[in-house]
The first five atom37 places (N, CA, C, CB, O) and aatype in JSON, in Angstrom:
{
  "aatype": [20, 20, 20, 20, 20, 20, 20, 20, 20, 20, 20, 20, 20, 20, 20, 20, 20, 20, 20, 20, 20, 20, 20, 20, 20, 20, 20, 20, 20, 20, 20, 20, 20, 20, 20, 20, 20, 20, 20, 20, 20, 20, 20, 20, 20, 20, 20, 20, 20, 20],
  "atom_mask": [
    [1, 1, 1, 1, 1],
    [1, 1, 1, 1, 1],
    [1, 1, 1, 1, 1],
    [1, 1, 1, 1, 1],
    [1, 1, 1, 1, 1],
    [1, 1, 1, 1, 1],
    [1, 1, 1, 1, 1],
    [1, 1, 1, 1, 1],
    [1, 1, 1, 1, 1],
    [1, 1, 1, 1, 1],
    [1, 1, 1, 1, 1],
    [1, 1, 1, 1, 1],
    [1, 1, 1, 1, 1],
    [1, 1, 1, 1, 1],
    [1, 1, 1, 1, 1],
    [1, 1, 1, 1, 1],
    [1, 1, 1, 1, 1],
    [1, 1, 1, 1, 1],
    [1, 1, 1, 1, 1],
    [1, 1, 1, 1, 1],
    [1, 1, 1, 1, 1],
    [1, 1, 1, 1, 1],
    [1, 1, 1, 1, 1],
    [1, 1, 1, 1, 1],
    [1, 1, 1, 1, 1],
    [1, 1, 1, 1, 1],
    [1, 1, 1, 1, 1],
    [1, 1, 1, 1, 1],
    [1, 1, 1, 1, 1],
    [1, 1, 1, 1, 1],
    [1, 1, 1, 1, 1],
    [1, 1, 1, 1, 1],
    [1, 1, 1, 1, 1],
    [1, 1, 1, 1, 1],
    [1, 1, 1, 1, 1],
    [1, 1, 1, 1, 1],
    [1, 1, 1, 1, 1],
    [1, 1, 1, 1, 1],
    [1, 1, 1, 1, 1],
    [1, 1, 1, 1, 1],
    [1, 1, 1, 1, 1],
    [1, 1, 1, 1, 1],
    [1, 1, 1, 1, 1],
    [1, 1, 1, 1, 1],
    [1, 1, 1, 1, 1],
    [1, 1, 1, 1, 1],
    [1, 1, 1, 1, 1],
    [1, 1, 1, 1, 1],
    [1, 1, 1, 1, 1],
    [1, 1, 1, 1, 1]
  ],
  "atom_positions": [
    [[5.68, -3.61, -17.06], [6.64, -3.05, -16.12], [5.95, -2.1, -15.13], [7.75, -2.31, -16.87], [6.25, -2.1, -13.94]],
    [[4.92, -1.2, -15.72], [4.26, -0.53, -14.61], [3.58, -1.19, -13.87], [3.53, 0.35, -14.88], [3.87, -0.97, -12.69]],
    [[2.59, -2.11, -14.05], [1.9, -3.15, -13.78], [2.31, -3.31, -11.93], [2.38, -4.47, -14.94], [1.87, -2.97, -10.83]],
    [[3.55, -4.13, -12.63], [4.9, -4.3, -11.43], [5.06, -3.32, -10.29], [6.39, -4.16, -12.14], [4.56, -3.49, -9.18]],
    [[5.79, -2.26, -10.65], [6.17, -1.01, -9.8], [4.67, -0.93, -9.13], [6.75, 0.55, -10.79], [4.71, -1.0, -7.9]],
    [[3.39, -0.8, -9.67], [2.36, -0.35, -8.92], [1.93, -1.59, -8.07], [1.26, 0.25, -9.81], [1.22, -1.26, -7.12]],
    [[2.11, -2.58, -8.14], [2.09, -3.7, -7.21], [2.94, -3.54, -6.24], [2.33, -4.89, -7.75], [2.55, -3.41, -5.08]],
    [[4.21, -3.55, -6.59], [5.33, -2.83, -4.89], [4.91, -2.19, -4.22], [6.55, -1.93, -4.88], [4.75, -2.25, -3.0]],
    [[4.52, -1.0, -5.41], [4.39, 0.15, -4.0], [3.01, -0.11, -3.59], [4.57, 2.04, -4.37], [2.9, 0.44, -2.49]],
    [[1.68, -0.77, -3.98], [1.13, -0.98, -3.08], [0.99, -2.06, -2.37], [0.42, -0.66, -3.29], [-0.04, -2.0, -1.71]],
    [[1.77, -3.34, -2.18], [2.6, -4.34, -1.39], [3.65, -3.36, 0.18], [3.88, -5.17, -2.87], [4.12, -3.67, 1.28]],
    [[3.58, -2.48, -0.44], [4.69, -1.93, 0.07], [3.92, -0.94, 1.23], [5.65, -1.16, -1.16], [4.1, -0.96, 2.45]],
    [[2.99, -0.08, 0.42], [1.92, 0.53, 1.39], [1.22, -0.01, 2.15], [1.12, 1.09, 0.95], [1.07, 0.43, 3.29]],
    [[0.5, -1.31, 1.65], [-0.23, -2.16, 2.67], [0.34, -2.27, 3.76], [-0.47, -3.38, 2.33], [-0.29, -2.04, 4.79]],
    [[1.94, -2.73, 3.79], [2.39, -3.35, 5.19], [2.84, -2.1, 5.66], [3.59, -4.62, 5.23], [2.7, -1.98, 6.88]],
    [[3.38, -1.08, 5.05], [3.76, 0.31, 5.95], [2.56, 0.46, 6.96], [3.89, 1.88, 4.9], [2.76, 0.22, 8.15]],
    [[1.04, 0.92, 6.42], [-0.25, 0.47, 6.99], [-0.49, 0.27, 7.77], [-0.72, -0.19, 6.79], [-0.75, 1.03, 8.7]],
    [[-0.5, -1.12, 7.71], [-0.45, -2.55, 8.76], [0.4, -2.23, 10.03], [0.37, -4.03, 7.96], [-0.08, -2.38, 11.15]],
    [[1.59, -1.8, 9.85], [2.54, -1.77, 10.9], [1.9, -0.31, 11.61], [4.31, -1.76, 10.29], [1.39, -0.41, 12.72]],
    [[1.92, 0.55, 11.16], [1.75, 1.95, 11.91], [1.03, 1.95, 12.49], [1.59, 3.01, 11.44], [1.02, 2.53, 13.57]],
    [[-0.7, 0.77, 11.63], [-2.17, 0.51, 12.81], [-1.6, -0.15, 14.12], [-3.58, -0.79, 12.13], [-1.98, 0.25, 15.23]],
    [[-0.79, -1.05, 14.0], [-0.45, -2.22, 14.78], [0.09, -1.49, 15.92], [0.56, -3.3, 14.09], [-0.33, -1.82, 17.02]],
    [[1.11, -0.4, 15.82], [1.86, 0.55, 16.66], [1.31, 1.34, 17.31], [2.62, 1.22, 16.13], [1.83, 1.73, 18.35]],
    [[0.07, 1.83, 16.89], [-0.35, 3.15, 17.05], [-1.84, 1.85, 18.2], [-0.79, 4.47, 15.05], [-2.44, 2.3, 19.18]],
    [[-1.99, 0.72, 17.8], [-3.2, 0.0, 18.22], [-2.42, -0.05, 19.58], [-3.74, -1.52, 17.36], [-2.81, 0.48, 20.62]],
    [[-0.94, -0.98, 19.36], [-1.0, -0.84, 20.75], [-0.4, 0.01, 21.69], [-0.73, -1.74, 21.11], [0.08, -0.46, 22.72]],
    [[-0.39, 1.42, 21.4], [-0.16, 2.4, 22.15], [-1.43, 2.66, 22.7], [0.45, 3.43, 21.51], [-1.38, 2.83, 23.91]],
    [[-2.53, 2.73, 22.19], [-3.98, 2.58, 22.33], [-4.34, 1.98, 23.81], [-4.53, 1.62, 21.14], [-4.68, 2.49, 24.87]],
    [[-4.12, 0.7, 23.39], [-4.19, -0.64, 24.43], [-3.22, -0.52, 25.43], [-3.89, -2.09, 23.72], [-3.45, 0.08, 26.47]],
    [[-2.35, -0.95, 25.23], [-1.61, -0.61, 26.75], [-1.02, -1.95, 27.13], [-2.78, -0.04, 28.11], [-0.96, -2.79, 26.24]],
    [[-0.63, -2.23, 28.21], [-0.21, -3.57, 28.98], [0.72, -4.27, 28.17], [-1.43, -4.57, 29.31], [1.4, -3.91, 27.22]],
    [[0.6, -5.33, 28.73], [1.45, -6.21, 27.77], [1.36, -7.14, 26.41], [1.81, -6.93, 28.46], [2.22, -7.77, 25.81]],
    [[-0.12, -6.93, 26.19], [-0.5, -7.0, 24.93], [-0.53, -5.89, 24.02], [-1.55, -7.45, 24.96], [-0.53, -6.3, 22.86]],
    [[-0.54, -4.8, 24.09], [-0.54, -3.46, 23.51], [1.17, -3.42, 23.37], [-1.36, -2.14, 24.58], [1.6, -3.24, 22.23]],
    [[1.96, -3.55, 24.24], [3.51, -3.58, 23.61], [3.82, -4.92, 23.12], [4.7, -3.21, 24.71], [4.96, -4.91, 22.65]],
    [[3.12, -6.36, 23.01], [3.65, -6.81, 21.59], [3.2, -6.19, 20.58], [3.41, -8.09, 21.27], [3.99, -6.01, 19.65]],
    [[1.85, -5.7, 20.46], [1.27, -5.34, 19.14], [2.51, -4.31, 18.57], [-0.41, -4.54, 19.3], [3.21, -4.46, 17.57]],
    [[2.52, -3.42, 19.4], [3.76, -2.47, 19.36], [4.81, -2.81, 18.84], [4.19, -2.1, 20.44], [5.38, -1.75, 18.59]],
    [[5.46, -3.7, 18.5], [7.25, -4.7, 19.09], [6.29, -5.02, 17.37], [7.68, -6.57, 21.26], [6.41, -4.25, 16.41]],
    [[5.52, -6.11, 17.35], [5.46, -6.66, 16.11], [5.08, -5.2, 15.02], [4.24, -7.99, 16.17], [5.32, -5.43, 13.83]],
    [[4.85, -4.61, 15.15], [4.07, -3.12, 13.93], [6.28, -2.77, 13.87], [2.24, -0.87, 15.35], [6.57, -2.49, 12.7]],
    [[6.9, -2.77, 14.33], [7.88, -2.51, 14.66], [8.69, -3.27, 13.89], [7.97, -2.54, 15.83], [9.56, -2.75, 13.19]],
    [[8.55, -4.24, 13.94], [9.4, -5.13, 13.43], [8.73, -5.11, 11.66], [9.32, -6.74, 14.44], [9.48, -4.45, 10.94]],
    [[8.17, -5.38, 11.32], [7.41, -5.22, 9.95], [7.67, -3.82, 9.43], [5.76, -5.45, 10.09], [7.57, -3.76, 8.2]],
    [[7.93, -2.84, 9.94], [8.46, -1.65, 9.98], [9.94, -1.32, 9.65], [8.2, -1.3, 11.09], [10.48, -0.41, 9.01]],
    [[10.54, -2.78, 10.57], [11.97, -2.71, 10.05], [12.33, -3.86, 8.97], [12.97, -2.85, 11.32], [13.39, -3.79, 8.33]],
    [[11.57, -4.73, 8.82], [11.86, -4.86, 7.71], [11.62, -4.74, 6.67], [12.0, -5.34, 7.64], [12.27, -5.31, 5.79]],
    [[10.53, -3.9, 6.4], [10.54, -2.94, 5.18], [11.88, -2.18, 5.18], [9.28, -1.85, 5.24], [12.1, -1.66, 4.09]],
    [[12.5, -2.04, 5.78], [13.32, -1.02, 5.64], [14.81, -1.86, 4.88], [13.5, -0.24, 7.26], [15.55, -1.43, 3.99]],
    [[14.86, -3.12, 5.58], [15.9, -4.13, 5.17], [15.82, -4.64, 3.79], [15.85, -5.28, 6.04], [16.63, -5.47, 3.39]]
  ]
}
């Protein structure tokens, strides 16, 4: 059972992660590739949340 729980939460951390680099990358970058990166870190963001 712990096994488990410590797999979520780090399933869970990875993509929190993932999304915030992705957000924060394309605030970085800029243009219109820097706001998909943005839009997608965003979306992975919300659905962690769902």
């Amino acid at each position: 059972m712990i096994d488990f729980i410590a797999s979520v939460a780090l399933q869970l951390g990875l993509r929190l992660g993932g999304a915030l680099v992705l957000t924060q990358l394309g605030d970085h970058i800029g243009g219109s590739f820097g706001n998909a990166l943005s839009f997608i870190g965003f979306l992975l963001l919300l659905s962690l949340m769902l």
